[in-house]
GUDOGU-133241 format. One record per residue (C-alpha): chain; residue in one letter; x, y, z; residue number from 1. Coordinates in nm, 2 decimals. Layout:
N
@chain: A res: A xx: X yy: Y zz: Z n: NUM;
...
***
This chain:
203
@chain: A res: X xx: -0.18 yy: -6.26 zz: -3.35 n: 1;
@chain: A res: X xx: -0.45 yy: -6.00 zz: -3.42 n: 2;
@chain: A res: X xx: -0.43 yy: -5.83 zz: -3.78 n: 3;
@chain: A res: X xx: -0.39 yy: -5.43 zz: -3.75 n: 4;
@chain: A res: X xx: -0.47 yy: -5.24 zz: -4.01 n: 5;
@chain: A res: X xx: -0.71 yy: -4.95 zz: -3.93 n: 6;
@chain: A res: X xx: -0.89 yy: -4.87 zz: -3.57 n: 7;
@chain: A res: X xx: -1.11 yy: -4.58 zz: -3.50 n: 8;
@chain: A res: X xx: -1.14 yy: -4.49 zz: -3.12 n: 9;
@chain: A res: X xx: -1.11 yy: -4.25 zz: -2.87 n: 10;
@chain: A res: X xx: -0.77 yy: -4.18 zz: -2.72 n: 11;
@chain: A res: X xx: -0.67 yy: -4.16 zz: -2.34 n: 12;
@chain: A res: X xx: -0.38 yy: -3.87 zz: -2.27 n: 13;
@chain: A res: X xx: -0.10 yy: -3.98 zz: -2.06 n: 14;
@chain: A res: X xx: 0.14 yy: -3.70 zz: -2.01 n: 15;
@chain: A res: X xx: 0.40 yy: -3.90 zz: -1.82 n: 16;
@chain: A res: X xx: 0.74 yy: -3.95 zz: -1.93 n: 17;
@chain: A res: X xx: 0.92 yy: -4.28 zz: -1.83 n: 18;
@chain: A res: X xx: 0.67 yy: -4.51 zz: -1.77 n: 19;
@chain: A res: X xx: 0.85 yy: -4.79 zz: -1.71 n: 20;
@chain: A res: X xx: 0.71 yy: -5.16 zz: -1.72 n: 21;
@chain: A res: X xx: 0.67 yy: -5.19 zz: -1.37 n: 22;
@chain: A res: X xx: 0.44 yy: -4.97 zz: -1.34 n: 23;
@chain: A res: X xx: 0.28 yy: -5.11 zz: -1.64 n: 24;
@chain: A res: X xx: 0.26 yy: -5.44 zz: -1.49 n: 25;
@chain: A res: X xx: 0.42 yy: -5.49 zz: -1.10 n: 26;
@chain: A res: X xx: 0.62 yy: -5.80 zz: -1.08 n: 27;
@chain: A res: X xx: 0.37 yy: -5.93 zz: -0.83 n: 28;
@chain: A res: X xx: 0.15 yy: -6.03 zz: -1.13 n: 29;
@chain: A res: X xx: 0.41 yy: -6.19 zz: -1.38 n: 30;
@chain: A res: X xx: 0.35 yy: -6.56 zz: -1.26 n: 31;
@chain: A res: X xx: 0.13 yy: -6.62 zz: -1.52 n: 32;
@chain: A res: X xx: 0.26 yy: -6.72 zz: -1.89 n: 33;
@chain: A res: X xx: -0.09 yy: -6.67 zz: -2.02 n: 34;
@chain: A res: X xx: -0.16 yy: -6.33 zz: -2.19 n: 35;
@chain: A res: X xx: -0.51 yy: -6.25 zz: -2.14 n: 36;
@chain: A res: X xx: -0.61 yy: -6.19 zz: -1.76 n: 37;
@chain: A res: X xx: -0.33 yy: -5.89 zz: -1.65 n: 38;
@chain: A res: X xx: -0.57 yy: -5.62 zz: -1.83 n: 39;
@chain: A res: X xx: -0.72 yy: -5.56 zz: -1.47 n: 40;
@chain: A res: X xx: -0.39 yy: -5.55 zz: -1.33 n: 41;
@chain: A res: X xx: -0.23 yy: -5.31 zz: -1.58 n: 42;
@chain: A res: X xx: -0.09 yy: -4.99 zz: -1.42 n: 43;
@chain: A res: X xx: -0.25 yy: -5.13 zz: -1.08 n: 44;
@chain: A res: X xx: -0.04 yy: -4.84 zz: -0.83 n: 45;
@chain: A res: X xx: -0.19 yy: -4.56 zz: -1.00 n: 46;
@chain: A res: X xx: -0.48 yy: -4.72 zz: -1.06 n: 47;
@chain: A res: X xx: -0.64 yy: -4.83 zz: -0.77 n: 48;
@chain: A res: X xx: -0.64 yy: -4.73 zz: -0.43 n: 49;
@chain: A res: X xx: -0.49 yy: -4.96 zz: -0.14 n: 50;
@chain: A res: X xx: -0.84 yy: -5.11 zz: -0.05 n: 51;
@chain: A res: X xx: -0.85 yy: -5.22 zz: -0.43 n: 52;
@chain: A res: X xx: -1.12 yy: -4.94 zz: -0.56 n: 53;
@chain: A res: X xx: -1.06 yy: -4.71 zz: -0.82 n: 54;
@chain: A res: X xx: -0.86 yy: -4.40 zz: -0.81 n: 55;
@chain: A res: X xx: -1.09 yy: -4.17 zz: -1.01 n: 56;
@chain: A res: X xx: -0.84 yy: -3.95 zz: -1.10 n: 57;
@chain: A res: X xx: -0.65 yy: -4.22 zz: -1.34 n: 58;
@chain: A res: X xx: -0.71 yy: -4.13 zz: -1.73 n: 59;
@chain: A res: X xx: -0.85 yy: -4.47 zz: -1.78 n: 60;
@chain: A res: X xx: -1.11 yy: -4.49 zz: -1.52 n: 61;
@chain: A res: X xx: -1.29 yy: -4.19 zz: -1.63 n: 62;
@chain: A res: X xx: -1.64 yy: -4.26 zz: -1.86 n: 63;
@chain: A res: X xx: -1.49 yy: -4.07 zz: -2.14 n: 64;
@chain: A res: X xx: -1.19 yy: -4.34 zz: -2.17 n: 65;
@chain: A res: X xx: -1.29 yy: -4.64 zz: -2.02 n: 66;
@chain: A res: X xx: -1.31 yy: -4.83 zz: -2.39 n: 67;
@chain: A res: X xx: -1.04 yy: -4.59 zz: -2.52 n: 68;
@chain: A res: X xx: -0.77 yy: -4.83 zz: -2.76 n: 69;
@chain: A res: X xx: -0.55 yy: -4.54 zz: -2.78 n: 70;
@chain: A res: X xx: -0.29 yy: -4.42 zz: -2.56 n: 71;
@chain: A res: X xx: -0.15 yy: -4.10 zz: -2.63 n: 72;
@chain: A res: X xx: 0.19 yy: -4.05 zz: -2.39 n: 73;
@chain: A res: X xx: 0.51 yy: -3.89 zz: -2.28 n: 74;
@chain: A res: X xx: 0.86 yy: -4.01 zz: -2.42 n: 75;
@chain: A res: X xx: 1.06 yy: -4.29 zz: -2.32 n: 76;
@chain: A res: X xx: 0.76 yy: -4.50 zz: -2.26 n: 77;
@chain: A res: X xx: 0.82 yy: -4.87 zz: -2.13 n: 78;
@chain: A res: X xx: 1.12 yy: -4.88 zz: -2.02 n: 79;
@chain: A res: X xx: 1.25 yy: -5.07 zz: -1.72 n: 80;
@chain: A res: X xx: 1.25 yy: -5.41 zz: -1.69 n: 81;
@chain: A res: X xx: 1.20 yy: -5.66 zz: -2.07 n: 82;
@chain: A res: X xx: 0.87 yy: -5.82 zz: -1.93 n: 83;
@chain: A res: X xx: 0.68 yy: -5.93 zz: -2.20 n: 84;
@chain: A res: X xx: 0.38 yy: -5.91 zz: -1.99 n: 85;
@chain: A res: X xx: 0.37 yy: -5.50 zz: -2.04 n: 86;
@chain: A res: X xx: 0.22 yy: -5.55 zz: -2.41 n: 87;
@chain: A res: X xx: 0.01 yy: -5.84 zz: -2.28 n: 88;
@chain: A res: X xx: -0.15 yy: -5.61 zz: -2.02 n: 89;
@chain: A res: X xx: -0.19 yy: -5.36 zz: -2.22 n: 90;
@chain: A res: X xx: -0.36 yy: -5.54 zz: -2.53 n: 91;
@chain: A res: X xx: -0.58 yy: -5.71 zz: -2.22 n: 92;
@chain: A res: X xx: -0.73 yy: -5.43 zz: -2.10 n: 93;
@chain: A res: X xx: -0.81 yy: -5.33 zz: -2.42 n: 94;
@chain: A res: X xx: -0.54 yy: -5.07 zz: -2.60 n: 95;
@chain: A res: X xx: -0.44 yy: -5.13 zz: -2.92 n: 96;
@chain: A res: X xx: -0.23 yy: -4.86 zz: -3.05 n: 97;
@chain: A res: X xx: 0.08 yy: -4.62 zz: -2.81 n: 98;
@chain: A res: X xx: 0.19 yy: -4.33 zz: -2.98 n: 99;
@chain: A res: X xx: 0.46 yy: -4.14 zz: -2.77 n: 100;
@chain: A res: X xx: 0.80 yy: -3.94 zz: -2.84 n: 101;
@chain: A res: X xx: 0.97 yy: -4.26 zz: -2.81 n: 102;
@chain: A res: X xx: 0.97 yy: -4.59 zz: -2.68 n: 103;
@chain: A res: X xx: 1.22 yy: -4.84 zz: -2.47 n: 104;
@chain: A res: X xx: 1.35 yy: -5.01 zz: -2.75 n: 105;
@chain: A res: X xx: 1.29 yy: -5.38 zz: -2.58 n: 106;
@chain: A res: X xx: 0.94 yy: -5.29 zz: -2.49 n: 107;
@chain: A res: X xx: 0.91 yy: -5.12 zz: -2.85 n: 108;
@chain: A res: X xx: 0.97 yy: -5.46 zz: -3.05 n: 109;
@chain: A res: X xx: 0.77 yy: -5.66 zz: -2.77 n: 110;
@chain: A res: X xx: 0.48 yy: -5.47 zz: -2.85 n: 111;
@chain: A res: X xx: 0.49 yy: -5.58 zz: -3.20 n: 112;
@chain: A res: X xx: 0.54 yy: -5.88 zz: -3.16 n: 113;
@chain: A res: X xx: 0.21 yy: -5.89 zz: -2.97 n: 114;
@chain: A res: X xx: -0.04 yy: -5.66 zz: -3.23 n: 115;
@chain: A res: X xx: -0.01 yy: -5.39 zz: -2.99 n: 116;
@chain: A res: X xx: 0.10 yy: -5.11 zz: -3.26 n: 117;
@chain: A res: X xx: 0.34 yy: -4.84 zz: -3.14 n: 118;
@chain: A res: X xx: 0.39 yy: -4.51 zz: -3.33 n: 119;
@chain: A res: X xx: 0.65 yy: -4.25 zz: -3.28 n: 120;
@chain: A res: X xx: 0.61 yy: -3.93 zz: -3.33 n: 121;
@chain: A res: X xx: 0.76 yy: -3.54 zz: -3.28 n: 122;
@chain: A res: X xx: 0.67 yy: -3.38 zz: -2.96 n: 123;
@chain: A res: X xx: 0.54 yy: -3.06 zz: -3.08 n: 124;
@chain: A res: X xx: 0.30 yy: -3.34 zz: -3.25 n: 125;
@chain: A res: X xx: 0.23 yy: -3.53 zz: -2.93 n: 126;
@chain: A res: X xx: 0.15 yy: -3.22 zz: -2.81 n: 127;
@chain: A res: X xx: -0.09 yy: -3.14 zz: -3.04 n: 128;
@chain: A res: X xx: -0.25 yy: -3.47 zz: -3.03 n: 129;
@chain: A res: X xx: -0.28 yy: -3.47 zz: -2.62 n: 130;
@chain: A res: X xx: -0.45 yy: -3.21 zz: -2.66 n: 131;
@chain: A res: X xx: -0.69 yy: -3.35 zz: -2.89 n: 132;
@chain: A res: X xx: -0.76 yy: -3.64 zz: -2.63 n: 133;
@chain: A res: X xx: -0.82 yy: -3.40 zz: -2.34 n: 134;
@chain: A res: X xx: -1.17 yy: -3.31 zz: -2.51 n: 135;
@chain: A res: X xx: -1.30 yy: -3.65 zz: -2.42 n: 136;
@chain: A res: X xx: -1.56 yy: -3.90 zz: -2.57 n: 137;
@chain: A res: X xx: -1.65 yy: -3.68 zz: -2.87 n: 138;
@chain: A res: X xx: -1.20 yy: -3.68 zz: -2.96 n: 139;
@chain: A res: X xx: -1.22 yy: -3.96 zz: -3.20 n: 140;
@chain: A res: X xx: -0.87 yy: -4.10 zz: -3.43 n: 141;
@chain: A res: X xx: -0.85 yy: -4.31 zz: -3.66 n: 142;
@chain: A res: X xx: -0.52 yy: -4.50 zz: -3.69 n: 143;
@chain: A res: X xx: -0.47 yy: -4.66 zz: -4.07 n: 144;
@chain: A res: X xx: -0.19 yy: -4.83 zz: -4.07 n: 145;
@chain: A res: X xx: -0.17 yy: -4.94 zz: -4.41 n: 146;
@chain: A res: X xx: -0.09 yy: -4.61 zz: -4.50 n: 147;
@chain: A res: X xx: 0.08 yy: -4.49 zz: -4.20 n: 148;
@chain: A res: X xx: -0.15 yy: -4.24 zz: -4.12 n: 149;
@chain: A res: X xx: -0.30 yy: -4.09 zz: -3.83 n: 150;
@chain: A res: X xx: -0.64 yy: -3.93 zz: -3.87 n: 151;
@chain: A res: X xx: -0.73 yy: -3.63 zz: -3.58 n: 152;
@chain: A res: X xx: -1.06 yy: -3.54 zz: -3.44 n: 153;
@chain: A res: X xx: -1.06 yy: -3.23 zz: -3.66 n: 154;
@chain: A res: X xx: -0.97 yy: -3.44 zz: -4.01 n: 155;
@chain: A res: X xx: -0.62 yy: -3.31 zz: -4.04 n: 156;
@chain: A res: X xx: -0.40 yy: -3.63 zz: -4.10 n: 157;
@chain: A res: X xx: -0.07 yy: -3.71 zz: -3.93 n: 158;
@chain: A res: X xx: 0.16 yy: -3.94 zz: -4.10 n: 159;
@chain: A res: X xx: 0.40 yy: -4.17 zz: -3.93 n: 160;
@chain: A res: X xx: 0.68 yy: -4.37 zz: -4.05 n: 161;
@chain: A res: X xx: 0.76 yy: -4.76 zz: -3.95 n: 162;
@chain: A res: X xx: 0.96 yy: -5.01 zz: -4.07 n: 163;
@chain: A res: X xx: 0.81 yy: -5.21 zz: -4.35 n: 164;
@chain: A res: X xx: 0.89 yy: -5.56 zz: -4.25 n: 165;
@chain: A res: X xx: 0.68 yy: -5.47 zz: -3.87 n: 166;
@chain: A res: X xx: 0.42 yy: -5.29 zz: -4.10 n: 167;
@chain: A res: X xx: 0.35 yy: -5.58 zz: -4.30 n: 168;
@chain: A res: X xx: 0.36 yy: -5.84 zz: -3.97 n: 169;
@chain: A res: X xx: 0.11 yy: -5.62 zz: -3.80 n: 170;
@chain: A res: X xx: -0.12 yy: -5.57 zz: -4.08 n: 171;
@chain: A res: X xx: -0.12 yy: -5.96 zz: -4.16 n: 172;
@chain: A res: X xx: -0.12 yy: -6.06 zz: -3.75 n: 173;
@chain: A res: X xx: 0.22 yy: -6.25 zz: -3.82 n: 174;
@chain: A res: X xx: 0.39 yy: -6.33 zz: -3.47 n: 175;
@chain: A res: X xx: 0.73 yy: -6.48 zz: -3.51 n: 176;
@chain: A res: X xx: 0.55 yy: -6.82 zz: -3.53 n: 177;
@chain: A res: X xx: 0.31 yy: -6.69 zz: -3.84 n: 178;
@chain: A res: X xx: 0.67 yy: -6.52 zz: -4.02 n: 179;
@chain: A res: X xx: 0.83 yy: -6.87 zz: -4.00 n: 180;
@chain: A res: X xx: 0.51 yy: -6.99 zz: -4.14 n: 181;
@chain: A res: X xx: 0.51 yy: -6.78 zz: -4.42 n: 182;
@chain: A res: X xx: 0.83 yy: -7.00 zz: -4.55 n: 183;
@chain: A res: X xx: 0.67 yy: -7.33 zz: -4.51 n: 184;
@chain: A res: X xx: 0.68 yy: -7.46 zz: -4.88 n: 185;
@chain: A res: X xx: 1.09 yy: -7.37 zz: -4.86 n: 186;
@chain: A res: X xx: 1.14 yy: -7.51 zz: -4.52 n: 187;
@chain: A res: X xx: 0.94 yy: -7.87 zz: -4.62 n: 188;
@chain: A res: X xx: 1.13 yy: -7.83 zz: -4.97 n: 189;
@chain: A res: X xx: 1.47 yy: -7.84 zz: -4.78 n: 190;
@chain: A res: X xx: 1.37 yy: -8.07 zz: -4.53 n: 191;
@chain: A res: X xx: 1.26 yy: -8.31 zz: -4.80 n: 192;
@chain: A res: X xx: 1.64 yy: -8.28 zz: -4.94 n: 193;
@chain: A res: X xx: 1.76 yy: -8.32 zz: -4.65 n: 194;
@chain: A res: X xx: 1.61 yy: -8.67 zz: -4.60 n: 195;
@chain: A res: X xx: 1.71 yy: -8.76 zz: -4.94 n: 196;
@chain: A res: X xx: 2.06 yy: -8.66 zz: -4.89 n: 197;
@chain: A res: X xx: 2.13 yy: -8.72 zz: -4.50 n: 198;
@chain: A res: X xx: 1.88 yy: -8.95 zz: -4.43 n: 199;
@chain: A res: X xx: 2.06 yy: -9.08 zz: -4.12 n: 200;
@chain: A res: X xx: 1.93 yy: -8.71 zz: -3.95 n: 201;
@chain: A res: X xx: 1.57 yy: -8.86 zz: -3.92 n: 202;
@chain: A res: X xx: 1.64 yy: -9.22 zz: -3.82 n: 203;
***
């Protein structure tokens, strides 16, 4: 998984509430168990028009945010459906960082499980920050999340809280896999007494 630990980029604003992961994804597109190739796909109904070209009016299709890695959003964002695939698309087409009221709590720890980082915040502060992204290109943050901090366009910092075992994941790019991992010299130290002791388990 992708280390996280500081981006600086310009921020798309989203003010819709209950995005759910359907129309983050559609289920049309979750045969794949690959994660990279659903970026073009992600948030496809609002996206794109029904001959397949792009709705101009979607946040993300404007110049000013097409390489935005920010999303700035309304509250309850994610829910619906578990799909895993709503953090894939997301990371694929290029975000890297959600920062909403709150989150469904299933997509919430799917996203880090992936190194897509999301940050909750106060409303009256999501306000303030949506506001920041409406100016466009020249809105750039700066999300440090060593030190849970969320820089605005003007300089005035933001803090954030998160839990420190998911901090420390997403700043080292440990995945469930790359947590295990971390334990290797315990795991092969019990496996090795394990063979000594019940050898008949390896036979």
């Amino acid at each position: 998984m992708e280390k996280f630990t500081k981006i600086r980029a310009v921020a798309a604003p989203l003010p819709m509430t209950n995005v759910d992961t359907d129309m983050i994804i559609p289920q049309n597109f979750l045969r794949t168990i690959e994660r990279t190739g659903l970026g073009k796909h992600a948030f496809t109904n609002i996206r794109y028009f029904d001959d397949g070209s792009e709705n101009p009016e979607f946040i993300m299709n404007k110049p000013a945010y097409r390489d935005a890695k920010i999303l700035i959003t309304g509250e309850n964002f994610g829910c619906g459906s578990s799909r895993e695939h709503a953090p894939w698309a997301l990371m694929d087409m290029g975000l890297r960082c959600i920062i909403a009221p709150s989150f469904a709590d299933i997509f919430y720890g799917n996203c880090f499980k992936n190194g897509l980082l999301p940050i909750k915040l106060p409303q009256e502060v999501i306000d303030d920050l949506m506001a920041d992204a409406d100016k466009g290109a020249n809105a750039v943050f700066t999300v440090d999340l060593e030190n849970l901090e969320i820089t605005r366009p003007d300089g005035e910092v933001v803090k954030f809280e998160m839990d420190g075992f998911r901090q420390h994941s997403m700043v080292n790019g440990l995945d469930d896999i790359g947590i295990t991992m971390e334990k290797g010299a315990k795991i092969s130290e019990f496996e090795a007494k394990q063979k000594a002791e019940q050898p008949w388990l390896y036979k």
